[in-house]
C-alpha positions as CSV (number, residue, x, y, z in Angstrom):
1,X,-138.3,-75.6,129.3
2,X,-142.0,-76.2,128.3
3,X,-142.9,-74.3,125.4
4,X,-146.5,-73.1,125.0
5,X,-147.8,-74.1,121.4
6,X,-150.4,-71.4,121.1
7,X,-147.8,-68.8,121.9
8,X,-145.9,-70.5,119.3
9,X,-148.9,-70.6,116.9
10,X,-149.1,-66.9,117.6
11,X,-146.3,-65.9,117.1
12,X,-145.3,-67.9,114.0
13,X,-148.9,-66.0,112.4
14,X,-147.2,-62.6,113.6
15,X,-143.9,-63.2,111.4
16,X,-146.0,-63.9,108.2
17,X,-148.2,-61.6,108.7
18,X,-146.2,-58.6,109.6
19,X,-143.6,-59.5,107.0
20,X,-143.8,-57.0,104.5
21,X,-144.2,-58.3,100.2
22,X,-141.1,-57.4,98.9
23,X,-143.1,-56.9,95.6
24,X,-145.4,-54.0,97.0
25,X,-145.3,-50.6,98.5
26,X,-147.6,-48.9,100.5
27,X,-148.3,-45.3,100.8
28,X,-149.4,-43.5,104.0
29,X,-150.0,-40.1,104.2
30,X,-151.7,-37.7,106.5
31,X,-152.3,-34.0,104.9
32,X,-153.8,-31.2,106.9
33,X,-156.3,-29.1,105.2
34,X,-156.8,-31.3,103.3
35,X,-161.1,-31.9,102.8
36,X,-161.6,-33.3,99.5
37,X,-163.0,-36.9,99.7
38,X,-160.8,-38.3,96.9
39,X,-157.3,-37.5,95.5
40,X,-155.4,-39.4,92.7
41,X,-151.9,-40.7,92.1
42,X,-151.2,-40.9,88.6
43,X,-148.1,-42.7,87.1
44,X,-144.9,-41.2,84.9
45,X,-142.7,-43.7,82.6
46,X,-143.1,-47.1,83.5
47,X,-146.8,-46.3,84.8
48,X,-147.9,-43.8,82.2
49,X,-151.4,-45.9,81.9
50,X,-151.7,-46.4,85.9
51,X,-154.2,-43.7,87.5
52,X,-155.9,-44.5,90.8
53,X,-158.5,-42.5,93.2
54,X,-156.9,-42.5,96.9
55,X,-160.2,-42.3,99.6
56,X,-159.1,-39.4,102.5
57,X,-160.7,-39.0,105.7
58,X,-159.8,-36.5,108.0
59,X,-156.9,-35.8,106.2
60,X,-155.3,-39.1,106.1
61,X,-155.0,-42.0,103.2
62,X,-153.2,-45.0,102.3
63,X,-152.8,-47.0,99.6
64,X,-150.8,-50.2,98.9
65,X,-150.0,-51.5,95.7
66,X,-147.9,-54.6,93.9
67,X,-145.0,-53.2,91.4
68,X,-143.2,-55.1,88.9
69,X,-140.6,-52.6,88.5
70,X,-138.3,-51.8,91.5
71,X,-138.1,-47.8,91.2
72,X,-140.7,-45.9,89.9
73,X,-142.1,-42.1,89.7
74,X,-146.0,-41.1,90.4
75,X,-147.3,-37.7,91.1
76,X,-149.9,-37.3,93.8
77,X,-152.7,-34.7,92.8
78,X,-154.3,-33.1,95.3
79,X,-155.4,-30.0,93.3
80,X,-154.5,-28.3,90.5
81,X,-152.0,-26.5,92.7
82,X,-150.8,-29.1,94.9
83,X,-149.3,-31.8,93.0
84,X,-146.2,-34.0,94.4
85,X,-144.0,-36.3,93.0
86,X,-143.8,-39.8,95.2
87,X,-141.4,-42.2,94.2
88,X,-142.1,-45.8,94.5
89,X,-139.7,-48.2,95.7
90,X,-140.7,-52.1,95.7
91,X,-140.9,-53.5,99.3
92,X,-140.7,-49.8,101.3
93,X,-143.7,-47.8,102.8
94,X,-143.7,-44.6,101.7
95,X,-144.8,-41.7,104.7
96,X,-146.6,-38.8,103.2
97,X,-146.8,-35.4,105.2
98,X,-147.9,-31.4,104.8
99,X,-149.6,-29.4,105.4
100,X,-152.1,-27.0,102.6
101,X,-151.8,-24.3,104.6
102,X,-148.0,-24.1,105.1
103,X,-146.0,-23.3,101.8
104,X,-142.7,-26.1,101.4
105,X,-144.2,-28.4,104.6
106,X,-145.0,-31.7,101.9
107,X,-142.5,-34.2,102.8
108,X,-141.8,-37.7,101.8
109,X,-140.1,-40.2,103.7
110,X,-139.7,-44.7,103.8
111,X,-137.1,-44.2,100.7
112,X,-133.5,-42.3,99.9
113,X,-134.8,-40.7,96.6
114,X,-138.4,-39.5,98.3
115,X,-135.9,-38.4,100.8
116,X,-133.5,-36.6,98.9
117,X,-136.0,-35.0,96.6
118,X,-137.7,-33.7,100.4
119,X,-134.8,-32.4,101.3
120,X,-133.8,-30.4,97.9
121,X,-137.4,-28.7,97.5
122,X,-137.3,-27.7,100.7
123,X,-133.9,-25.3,99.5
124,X,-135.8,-24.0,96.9
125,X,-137.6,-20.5,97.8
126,X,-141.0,-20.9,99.1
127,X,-143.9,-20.9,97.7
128,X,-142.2,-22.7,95.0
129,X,-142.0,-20.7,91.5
130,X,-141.1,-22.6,88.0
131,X,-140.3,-19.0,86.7
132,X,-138.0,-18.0,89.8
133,X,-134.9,-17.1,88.6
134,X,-132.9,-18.3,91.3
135,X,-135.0,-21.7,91.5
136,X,-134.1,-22.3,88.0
137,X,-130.1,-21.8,88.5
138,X,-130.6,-24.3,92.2
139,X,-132.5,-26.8,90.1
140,X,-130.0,-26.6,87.2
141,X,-127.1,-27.0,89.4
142,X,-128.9,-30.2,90.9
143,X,-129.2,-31.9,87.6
144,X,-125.7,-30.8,87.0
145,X,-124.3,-32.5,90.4
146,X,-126.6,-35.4,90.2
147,X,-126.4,-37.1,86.8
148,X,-128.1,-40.6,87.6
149,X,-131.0,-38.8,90.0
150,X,-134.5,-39.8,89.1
151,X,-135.2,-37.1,90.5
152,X,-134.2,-35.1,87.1
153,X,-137.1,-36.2,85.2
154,X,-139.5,-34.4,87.5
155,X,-137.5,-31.6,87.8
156,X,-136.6,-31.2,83.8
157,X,-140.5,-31.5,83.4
158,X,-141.5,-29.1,85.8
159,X,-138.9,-25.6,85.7
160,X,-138.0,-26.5,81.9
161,X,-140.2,-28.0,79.7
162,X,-143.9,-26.4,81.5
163,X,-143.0,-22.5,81.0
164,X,-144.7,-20.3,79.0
165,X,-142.0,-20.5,76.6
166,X,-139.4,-23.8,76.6
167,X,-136.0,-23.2,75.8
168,X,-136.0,-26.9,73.9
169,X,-132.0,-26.2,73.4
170,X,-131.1,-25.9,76.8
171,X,-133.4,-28.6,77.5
172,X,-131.7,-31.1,74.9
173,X,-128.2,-29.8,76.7
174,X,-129.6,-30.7,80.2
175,X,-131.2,-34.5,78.7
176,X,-127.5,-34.9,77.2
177,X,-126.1,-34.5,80.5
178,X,-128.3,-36.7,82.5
179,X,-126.8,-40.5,82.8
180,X,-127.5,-43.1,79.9
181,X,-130.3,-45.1,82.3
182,X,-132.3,-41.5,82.8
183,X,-132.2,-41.0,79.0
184,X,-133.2,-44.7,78.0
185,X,-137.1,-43.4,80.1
186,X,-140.1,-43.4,78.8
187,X,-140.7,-40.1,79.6
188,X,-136.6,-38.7,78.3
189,X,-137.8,-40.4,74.8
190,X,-141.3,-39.0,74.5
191,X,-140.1,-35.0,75.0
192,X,-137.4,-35.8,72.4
193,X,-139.8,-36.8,70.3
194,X,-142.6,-34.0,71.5
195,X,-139.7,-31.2,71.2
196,X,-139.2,-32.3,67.5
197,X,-143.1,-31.9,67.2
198,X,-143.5,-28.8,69.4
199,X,-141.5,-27.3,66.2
200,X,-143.9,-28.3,63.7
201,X,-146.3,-26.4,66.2
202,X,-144.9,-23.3,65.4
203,X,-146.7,-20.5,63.6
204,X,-146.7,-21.0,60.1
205,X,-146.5,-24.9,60.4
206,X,-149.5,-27.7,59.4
207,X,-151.5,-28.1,62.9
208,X,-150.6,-31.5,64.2
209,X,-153.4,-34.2,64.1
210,X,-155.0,-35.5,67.1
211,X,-157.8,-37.3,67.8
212,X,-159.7,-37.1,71.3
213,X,-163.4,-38.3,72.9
214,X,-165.8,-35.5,73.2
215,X,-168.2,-35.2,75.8
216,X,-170.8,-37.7,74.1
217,X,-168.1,-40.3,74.2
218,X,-167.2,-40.0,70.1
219,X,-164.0,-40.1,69.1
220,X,-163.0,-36.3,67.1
221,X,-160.1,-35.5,64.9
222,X,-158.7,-32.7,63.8
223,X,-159.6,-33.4,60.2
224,X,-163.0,-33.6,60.6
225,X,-162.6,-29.4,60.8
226,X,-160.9,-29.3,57.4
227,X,-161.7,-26.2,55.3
228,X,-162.4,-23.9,58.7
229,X,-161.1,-21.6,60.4
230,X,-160.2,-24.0,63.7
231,X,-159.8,-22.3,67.2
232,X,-158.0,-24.6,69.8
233,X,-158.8,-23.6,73.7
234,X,-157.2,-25.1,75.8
235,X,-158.6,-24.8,79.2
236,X,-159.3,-26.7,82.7
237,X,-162.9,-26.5,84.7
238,X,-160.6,-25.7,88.3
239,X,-158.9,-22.7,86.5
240,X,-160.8,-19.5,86.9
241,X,-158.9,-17.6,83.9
242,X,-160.6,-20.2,82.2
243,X,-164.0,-19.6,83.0
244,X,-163.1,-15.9,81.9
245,X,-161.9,-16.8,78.4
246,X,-164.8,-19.2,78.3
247,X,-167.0,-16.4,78.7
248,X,-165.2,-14.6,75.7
249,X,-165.0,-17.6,73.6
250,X,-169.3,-18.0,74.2
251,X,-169.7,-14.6,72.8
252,X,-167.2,-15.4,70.0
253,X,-169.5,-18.7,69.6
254,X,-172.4,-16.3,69.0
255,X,-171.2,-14.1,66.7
256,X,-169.8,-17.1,64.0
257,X,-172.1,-20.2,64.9
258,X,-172.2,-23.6,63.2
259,X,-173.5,-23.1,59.5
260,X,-176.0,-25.8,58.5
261,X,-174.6,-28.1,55.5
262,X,-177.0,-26.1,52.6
263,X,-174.9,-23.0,53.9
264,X,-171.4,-23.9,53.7
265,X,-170.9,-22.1,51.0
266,X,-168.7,-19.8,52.6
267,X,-165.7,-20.3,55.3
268,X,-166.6,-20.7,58.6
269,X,-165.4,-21.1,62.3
270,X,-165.1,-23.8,64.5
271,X,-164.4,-23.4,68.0
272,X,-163.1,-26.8,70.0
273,X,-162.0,-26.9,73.6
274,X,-159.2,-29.6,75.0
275,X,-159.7,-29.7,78.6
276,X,-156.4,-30.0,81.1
277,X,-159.1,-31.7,83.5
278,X,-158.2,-35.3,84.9
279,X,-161.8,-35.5,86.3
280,X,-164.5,-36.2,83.6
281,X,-167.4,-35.5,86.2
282,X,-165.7,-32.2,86.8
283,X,-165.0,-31.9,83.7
284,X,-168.9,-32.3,81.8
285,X,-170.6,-30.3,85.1
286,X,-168.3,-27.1,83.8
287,X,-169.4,-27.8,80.5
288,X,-173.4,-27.8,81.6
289,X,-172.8,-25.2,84.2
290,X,-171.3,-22.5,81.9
291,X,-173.1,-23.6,79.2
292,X,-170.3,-24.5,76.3
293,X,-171.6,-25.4,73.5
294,X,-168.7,-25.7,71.0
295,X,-166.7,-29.3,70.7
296,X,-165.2,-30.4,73.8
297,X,-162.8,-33.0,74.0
298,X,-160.7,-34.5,76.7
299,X,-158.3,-37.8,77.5
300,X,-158.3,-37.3,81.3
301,X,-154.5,-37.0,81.2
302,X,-153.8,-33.5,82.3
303,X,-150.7,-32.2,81.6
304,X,-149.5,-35.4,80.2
305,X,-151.8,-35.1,77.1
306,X,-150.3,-35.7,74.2
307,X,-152.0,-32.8,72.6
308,X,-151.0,-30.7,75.1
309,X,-147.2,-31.4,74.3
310,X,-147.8,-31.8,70.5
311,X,-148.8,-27.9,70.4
312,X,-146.6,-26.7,73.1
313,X,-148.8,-25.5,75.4
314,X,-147.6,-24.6,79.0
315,X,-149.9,-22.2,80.2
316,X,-154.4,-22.1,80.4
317,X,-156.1,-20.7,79.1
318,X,-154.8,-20.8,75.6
319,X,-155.6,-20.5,72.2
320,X,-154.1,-21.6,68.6
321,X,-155.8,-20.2,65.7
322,X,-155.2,-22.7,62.6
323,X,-157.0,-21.3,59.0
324,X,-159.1,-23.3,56.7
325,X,-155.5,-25.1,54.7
326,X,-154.6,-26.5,58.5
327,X,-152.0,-23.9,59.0
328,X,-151.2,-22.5,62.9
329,X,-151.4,-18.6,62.1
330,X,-152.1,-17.4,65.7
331,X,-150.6,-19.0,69.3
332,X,-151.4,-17.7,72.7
333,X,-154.1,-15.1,71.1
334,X,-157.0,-13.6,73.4
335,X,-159.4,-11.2,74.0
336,X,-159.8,-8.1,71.8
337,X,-156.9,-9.6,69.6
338,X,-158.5,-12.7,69.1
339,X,-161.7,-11.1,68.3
340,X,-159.9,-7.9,65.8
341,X,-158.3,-11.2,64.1
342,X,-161.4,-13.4,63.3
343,X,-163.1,-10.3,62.3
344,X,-160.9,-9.9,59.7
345,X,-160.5,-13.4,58.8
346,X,-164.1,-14.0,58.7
347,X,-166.4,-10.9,58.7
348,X,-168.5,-10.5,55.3
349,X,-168.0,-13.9,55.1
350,X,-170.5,-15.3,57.3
């Protein structure tokens, strides 16, 4: 039988081309409602440093992408209150679909743990609540019956460690029940670490040091507001409780602003702002739009900041009053109790 070479030619081109790299995945996901021009996928353990815009027209994006490591976690962010966990798997294509209008439709398919993890959240009650009581007892018996799941991590992170107030004890019982390969993550060894610091963040305790960029683009530490009275906002430009604190905080601002040096003769206030937003355009037009004139800092990493987890904050806005010897006297303080305790801190003292 004759064979045709340009079929041949054809076909052989077909097989190399259509064969998929066994060292990349690729994402594709279609999301109705969905009308922002640009969402993100950020990376967890492994791909802590890995952020990348994804473009979205009409609802729909891909994204492909070479991995080194053959399972890894990622959250997609849509919005401050759509954010999923995708799990990339080397050499699979990973089908993304919801729906913003329909509470529990996100699914993820192309991969066993996207699938599993689908089919789980879609048990839990809908909308999905962190603080839901029975949530908490499905998602605790899931860690329970599924030692080894990677799945864990995003699920210890998300009902357990971001509450209002972490039970760090039952969250050390849970990490000593996961499997020894869950434990040796990134992400497992940096909350160890962040509980042990999250102590130190305690009322009465020396304010742990940071050091963030501000606005400008200079790097700010925390010592550089030694001998104040320090107020710590935490705070995000997509959050309207924030902009409500904000507009306390500005009248706060007015009442104890910046002394000049030949002035500092008595104690003052400083007022900084750590922003939750991943955005930095977002992020300065809040700042110009509502006018903030205190120190604002940012990293861009959201609810991964350091900072965030250093003080134990779970919850915007918030505040963390430390006095002028760097000691944490106030967490989680606002409106006229803020303003009755810098009064008294710092009125006739101006």
């Amino acid at each position: 039988m004759k064979q045709n070479p340009i079929l041949l030619i054809l076909l052989f081109a077909c097989l190399a081309g259509c064969k998929s790299n066994p060292k990349q995945v690729r994402i594709k996901g279609e999301i109705k409602g969905l009308t922002a021009d640009t969402i993100y996928l950020y990376g967890n353990d492994e791909l802590s440093d890995f952020i990348t815009p994804v473009h979205v027209e009409e609802g729909k994006f891909s994204l492909k992408m070479d991995m080194d490591t053959t399972l890894v976690q990622a959250m997609l962010f849509i919005d401050h209150e759509n954010q999923y966990p995708v799990y990339l798997e080397r050499g699979k294509t990973i089908r993304i679909r919801g729906d913003l209008d329909i509470s529990g439709s996100y699914e993820a398919k192309g991969s066993p743990v996207n699938e599993e993890f689908t089919a789980f959240y879609k048990k839990l009650p809908q909308p999905v609540n962190p603080n839901d009581t029975l949530s908490i007892r499905l998602v605790n018996e899931y860690i329970h019956r599924n030692q080894k799941s990677l799945i864990n991590i995003y699920l210890l992170d998300r009902f357990f460690v971001r509450t209002p107030s972490p039970d760090f004890a039952g969250i050390k019982e849970l990490i000593g029940i996961m499997d020894g390969s869950l434990q040796d993550k990134p992400y497992i060894g940096k909350l160890t670490e962040l509980i042990g610091q999250s102590e130190e963040g305690k009322v009465g305790k020396t304010a742990p040091f940071f050091t963030l960029t501000n606005a400008e683009g200079k790097k700010i530490s925390r010592s550089e507001f030694r001998d104040k009275y320090l107020l710590l906002s935490f705070w995000a430009s997509w959050s309207d409780s924030c902009k409500h604190s904000n507009k306390g905080l500005k009248k706060i601002y007015k009442q104890y602003p910046p002394k000049t040096r030949k002035k500092r003769d008595h104690l003052e206030l400083a007022i900084v702002g750590i922003s939750l937003d991943m955005d930095k355009n977002s992020w300065k037009e809040a700042i110009k739009q509502d006018t903030l004139k205190w120190e604002q800092l940012n990293d861009l990493s959201g609810w991964n900041s350091t900072v965030v987890k250093q003080y134990g904050v779970n919850e915007i806005p918030y505040n963390i009053l430390v006095d002028n010897r760097g000691k944490i006297i106030a967490r989680g303080i606002k409106g006229k109790e803020l303003v009755f305790k810098l009064d008294s801190l710092l009125k006739g003292k101006k």
